[in-house]
C-alpha positions in Angstrom: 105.6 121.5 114.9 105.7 118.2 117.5 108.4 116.1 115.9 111.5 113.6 116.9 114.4 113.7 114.7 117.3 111.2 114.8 121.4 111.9 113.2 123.4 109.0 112.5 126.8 109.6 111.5 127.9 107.9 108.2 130.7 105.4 110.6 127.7 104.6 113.2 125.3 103.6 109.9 125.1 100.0 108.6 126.3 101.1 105.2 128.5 103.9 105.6 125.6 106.3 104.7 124.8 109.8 106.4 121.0 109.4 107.7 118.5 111.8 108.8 115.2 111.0 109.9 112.4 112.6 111.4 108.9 112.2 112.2 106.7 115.5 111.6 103.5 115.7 113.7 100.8 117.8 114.3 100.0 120.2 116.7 97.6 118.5 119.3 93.9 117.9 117.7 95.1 118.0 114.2 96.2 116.1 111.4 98.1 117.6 108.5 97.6 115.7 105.4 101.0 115.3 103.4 102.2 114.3 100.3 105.2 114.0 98.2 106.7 116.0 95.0 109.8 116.2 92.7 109.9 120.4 92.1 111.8 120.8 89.0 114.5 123.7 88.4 113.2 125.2 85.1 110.9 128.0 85.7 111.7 128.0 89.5 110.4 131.2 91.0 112.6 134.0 91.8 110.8 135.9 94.8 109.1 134.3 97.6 106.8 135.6 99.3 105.3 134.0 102.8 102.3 133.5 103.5 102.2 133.4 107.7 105.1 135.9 107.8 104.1 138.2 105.1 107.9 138.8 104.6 109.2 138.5 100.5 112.8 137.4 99.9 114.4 137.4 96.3 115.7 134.1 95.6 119.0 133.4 94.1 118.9 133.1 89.8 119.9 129.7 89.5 117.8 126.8 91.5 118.6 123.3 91.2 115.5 120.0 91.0 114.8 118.2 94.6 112.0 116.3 96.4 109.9 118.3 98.8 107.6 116.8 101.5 104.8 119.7 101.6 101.3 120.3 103.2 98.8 118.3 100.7 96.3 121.1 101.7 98.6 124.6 101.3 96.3 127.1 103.2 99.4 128.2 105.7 102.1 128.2 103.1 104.2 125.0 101.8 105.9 123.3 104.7 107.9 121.5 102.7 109.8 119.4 105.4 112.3 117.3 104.2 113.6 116.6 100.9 117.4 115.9 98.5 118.5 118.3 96.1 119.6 117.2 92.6 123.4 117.8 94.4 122.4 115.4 96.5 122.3 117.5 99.8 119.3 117.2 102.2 117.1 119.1 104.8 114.8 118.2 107.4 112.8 120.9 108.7 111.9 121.9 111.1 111.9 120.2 114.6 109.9 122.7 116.9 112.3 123.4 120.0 112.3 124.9 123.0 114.0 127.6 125.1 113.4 130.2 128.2 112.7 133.8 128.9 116.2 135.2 129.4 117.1 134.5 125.7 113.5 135.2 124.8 113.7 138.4 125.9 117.0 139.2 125.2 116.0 138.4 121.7 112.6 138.3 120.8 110.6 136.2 118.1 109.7 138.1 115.3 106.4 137.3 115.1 103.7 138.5 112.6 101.1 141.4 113.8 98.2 143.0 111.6 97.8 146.3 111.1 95.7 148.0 113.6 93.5 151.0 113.0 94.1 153.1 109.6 96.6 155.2 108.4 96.5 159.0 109.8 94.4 157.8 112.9 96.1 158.5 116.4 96.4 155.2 117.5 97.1 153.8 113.9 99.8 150.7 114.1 101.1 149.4 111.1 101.6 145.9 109.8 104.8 143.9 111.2 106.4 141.7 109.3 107.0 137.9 110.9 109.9 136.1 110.4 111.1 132.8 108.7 109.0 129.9 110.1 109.4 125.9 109.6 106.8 126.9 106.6 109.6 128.8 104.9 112.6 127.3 105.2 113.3 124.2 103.1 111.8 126.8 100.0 114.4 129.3 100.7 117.3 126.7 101.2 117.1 123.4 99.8 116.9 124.3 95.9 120.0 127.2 96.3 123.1 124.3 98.2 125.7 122.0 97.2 126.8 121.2 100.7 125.1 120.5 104.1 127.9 122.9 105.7 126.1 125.4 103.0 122.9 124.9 104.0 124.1 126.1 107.4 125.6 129.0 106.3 122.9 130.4 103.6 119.7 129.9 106.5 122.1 131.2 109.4 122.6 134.4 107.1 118.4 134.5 106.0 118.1 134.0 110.1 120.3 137.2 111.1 118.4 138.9 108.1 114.8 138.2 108.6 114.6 136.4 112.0 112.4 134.1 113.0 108.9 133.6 114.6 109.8 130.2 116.4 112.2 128.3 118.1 113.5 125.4 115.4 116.1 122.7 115.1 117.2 122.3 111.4 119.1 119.0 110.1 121.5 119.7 106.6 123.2 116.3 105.4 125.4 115.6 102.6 127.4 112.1 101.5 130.0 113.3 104.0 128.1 115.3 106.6 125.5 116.1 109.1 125.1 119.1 110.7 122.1 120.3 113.3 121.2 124.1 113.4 119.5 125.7 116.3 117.7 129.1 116.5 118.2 131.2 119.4 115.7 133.6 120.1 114.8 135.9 117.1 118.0 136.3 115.3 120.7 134.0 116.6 121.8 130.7 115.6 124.4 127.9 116.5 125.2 124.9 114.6 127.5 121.7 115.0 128.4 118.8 113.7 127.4 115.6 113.9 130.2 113.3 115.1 130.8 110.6 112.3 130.5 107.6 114.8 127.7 109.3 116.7 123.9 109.4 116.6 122.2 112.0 117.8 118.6 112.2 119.4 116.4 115.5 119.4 112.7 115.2 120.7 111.5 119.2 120.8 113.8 120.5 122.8 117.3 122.4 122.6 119.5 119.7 122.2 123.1 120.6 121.6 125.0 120.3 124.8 128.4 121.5 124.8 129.7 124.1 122.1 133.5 125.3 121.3 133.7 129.0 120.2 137.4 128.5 119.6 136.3 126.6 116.8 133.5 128.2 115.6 135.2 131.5 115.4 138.7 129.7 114.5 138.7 126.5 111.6 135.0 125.7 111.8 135.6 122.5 111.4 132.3 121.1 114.2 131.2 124.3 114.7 129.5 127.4 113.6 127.4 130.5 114.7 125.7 134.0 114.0 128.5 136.6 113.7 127.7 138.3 117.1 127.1 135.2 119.5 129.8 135.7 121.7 128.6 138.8 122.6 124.9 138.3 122.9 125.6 135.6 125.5 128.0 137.6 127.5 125.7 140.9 127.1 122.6 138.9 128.5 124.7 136.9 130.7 123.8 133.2 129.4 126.4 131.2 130.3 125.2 129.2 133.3 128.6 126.5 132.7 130.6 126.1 135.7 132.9 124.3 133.7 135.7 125.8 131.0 133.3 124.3 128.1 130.2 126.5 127.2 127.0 124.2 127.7 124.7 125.6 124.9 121.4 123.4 126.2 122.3 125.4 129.9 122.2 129.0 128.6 119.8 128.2 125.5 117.1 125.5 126.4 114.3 124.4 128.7 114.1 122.5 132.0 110.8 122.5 132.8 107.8 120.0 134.0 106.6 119.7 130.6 109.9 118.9 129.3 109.6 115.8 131.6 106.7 114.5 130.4 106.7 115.8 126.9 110.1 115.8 125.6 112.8 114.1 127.6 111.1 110.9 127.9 111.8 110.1 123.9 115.1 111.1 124.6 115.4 108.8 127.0 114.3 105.8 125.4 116.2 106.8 122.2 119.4 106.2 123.9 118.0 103.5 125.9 117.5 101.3 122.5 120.6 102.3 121.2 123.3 101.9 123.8 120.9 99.6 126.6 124.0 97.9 128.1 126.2 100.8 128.3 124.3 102.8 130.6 121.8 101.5 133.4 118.5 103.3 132.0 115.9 101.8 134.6 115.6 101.4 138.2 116.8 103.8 141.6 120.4 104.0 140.5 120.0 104.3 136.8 122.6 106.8 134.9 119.7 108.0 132.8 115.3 108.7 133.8 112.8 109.8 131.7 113.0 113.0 133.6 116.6 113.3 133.2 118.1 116.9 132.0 121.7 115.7 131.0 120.8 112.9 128.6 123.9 113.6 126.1 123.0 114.8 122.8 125.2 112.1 120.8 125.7 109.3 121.3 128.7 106.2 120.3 125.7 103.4 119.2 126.7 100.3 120.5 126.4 98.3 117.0 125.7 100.3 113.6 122.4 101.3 112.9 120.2 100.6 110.2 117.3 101.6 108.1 115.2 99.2 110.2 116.5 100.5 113.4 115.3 103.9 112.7 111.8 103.2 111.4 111.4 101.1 114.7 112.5 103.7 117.2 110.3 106.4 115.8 107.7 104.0 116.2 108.3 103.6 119.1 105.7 103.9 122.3 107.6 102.8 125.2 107.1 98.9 124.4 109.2 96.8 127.4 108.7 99.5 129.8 106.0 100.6 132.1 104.8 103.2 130.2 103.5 101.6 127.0 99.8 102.9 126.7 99.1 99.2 124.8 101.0 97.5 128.2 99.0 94.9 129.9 101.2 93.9 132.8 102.5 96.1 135.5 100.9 99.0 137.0 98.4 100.7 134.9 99.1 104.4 136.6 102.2 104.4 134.6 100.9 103.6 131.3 100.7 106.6 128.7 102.3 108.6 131.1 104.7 109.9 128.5 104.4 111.6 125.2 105.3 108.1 122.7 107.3 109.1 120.0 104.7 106.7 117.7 102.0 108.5 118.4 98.2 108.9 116.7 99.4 112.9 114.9 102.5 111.5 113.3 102.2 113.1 109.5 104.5 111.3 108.1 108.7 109.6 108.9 111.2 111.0 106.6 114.4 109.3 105.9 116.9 110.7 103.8 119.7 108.7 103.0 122.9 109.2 101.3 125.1 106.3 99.8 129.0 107.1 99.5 129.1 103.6 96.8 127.1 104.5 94.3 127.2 106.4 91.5 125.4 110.0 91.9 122.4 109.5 90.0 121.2 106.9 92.5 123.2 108.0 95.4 119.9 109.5 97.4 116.9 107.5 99.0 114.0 109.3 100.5 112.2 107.0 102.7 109.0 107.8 103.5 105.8 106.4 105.8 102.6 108.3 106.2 100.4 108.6 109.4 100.4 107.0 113.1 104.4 105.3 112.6 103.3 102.2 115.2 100.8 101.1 112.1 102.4 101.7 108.9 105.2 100.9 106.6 108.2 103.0 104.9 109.3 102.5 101.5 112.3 103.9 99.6 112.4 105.6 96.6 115.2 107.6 94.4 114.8 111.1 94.4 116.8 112.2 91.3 113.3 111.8 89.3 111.2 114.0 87.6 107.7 112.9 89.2 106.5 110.9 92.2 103.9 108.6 92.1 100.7 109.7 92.2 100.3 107.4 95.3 102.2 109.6 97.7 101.4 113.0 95.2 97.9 113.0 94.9 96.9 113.7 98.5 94.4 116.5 98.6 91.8 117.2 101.6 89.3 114.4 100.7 89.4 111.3 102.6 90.2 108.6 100.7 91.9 105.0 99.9 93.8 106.7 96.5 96.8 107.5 98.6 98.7 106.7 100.9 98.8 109.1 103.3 95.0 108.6 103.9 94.8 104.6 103.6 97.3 104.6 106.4 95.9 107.0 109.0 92.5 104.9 108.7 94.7 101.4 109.2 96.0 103.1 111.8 92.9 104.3 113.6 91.6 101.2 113.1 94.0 98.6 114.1 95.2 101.1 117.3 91.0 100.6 118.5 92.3 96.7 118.4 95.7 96.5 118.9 96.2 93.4 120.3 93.8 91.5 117.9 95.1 93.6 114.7 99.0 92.8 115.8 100.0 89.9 114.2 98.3 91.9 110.9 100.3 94.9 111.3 103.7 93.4 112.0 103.3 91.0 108.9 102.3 94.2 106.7 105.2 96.0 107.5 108.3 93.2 106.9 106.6 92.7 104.3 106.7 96.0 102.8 110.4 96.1 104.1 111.4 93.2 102.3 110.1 93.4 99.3 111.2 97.5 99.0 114.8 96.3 99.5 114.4 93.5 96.9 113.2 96.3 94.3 116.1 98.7 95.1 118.4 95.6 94.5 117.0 94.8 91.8 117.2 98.0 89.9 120.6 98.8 91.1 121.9 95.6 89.7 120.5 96.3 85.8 122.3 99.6 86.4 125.7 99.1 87.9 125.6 96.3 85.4 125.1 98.7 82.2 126.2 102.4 83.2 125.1 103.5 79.8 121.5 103.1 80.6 118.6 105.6 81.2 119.2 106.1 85.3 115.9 108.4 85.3 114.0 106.1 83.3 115.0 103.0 85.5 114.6 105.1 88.7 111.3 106.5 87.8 110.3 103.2 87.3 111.6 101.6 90.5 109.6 103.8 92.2 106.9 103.6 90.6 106.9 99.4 91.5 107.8 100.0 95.2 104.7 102.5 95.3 102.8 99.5 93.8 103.9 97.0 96.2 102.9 99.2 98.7 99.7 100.2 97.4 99.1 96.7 97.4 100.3 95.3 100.6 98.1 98.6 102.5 94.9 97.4 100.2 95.1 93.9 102.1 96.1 94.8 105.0 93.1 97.5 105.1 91.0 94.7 104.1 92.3 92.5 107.3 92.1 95.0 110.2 88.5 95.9 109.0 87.6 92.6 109.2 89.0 91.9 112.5 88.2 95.4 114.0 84.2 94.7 112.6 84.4 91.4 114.6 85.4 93.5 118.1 82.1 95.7 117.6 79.7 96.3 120.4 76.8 95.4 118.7 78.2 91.9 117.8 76.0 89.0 117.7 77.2 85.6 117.0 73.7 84.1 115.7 73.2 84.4 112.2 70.2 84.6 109.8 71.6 81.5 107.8 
């Protein structure tokens, strides 16, 4: 799955929180309708069974409630994407990553074949199971942790077990930690830490840079791996490092034209937002291109970072450079150039965020926007609840102004037809939204720091279901105002009127 994903370190946030956000697209020429739910523990199923790989796992006996961000329209399995536990531990997954054919062929995908001919014929092949995909993975995880290092540990073992069918980047987070897992090839897996006064940026491709055995195999305090790593990469000769410190994205990832157009560009203007005076990011002598292969993994932010920061850099679509497909000045051969990380197949942004200085009930937030990120607005809402609101949870495959998901993508298709006229509109939509979200959370958190005794689901369930209200409301007018402005821009316009 095309996505950009974002790690930011609970000393580099604002508040002190862990964050995690991502944007999950889809493929080219589609759009995956989303949605929303709270899954509850009681009568949680205890075999899974998938439906691209075919493979069945038994699940562990004891599941705990979370949030789950799956397909509105299940026909390839759940994809649940992101999503908080009732422990208050998150996942993000999956961000679709890539690699090359030395670890490729040293260990190949497990991918999913149907059986061919019939049984007792000559030629007869039978059925071979796939592996665990980004369909499976917050399913078989998410409901079973109490830790983000756990997270890592109980997919790395379903990984050496099963295998996978694609190259992915996982992100686990709890109050205290982030940690990033990466497959490698069909079996094999490394993980690390995120620095605590680091971001990190990962736009589809194998991101982690350098890698310490001595601590993965030794404390594992920032790193860990499959069992047999060390030998897979000497056995298949993968270390390309010239230096004493194994560079994982050397041995592991990708380097290739495509890269450069598709993926390292967002990398590049990630970091360029982030830290823009403490590298030179434009011009013959900058540190840092579009094109370039060594753009760091994590970065020191120059300031903290903040909700607001997040939602706007995975809006983002080059805007103050050359290569914004809305640009008007400059030369024209360089606009849209690059893959925008705002882009028309954005499903949905999830941001999951974890607050150290508040009590556990309300610790967690799940941010969440829906379609084309340069057009629409993110909300927050608690996730230790019992039920979403049917805004977000009601998506199904009908187009229609009932949820969110849908009202945005047609704001978004509309207003991106008139972008410039349709601006002013947008921009005022989404402070507004912004605003008044972060006035509700306030709000609620002050009844309930102010009387611990009371109902936290009850007031929670609540809050949300006002912030979903607000929103519904602000995306109703706003609808209203790009479809009057975009029915003005029509070719068939005629000023003279019957009247």
């Amino acid at each position: 799955m095309a996505c950009t994903t974002i790690l930011v370190g609970k000393k580099a946030s604002y508040d002190g929180s862990t964050l995690v956000a991502r944007n999950e697209d889809s493929p080219s020429g589609e759009y995956t309708p989303k949605k929303m739910i709270a899954v509850s523990s009681k009568n949680h199923p205890t075999r899974y069974k998938s439906v691209l790989g075919h493979f069945e796992v038994e699940l562990p006996e004891t599941a705990l409630s979370y949030t789950l961000t799956p397909d509105a329209v299940p026909t390839i399995g759940v994809w649940g994407a992101c999503g908080i536990n009732e422990k208050n531990v998150a996942m993000s997954a999956t961000e679709t990553i890539t690699s090359n054919d030395r670890v490729l062929g040293a260990d190949p995908l497990v991918e999913y074949q149907e059986a061919q001919g019939q049984p007792g014929e000559a030629d007869y092949q039978a059925e071979k199971l796939g592996g665990i995909s980004e369909e499976d993975m917050v399913s078989l995880v998410l409901p079973y942790i109490h830790s983000a290092r756990e997270g890592v540990l109980r997919l790395g073992q379903l990984l050496e077990e099963y295998g996978t069918s694609e190259m992915n980047g996982i992100a686990f987070q709890d109050v205290e930690e982030i940690w990033w897992l990466e497959t490698i090839g069909g079996h094999h897996w490394i993980a690390k830490r995120v620095p605590d006064e680091a971001y990190v940026v990962m736009p589809n491709q194998q991101g982690i840079d350098s890698f310490d055995f001595e601590d993965a195999f030794g404390q594992q305090k920032d790193h860990l791996c499959s069992k047999d790593m060390r030998e897979f990469i000497k056995d298949n000769f993968l270390d390309l490092s010239l230096e004493s410190e194994f560079q994982a994205r050397l041995a592991f990832g990708s380097y290739s034209d495509a890269d450069h157009v598709y993926n390292t560009p967002r990398a590049w203007v990630m970091g360029r937002y982030f830290n823009f005076n403490t590298f030179k990011w434009d011009g013959p002598d900058a540190d840092f291109t579009p094109t370039s292969d060594n753009i760091p993994w994590s970065f020191v932010p120059e300031r903290k970072i903040t909700i607001q920061d997040i939602k706007t850099i995975l809006s983002n679509h080059y805007q103050g450079t050359p290569y914004d497909p809305y640009g008007k000045s400059g030369d024209s051969s360089l606009r849209g150039i690059y893959r925008s990380i705002g882009v028309n197949r954005n499903n949905f942004l999830g941001l999951t965020q974890i607050r150290p200085y508040l009590p556990e009930s309300i610790r967690s937030l799940q941010w969440m926007a829906f379609g084309s990120n340069v057009f629409n607005a993110m909300i927050p809402l608690y996730t230790q609840v019992t039920k979403i609101p049917d805004y977000l949870a009601n998506t199904g495959a009908r187009v229609n102004t009932d949820n969110i998901y849908w009202a945005s993508r047609i704001v978004g298709a509309l207003a991106d037809a008139h972008y410039y006229a349709t601006e002013t509109a947008i921009e005022r939509y989404q402070l507004a939204v912004a605003k008044q979200a972060v006035q509700l959370l306030k709000e609620n958190e002050q009844v309930l720091l102010a009387d611990p005794s009371q109902d936290s689901l009850a007031l929670c369930e609540k809050a949300n279901q006002n912030i979903v209200d607000m929103l519904k409301k602000e995306t109703d007018q706003v609808l209203d105002k790009v479809l009057y402005l975009a029915s003005n821009g029509m070719k068939n316009a005629f000023s003279r009127s019957d009247n």
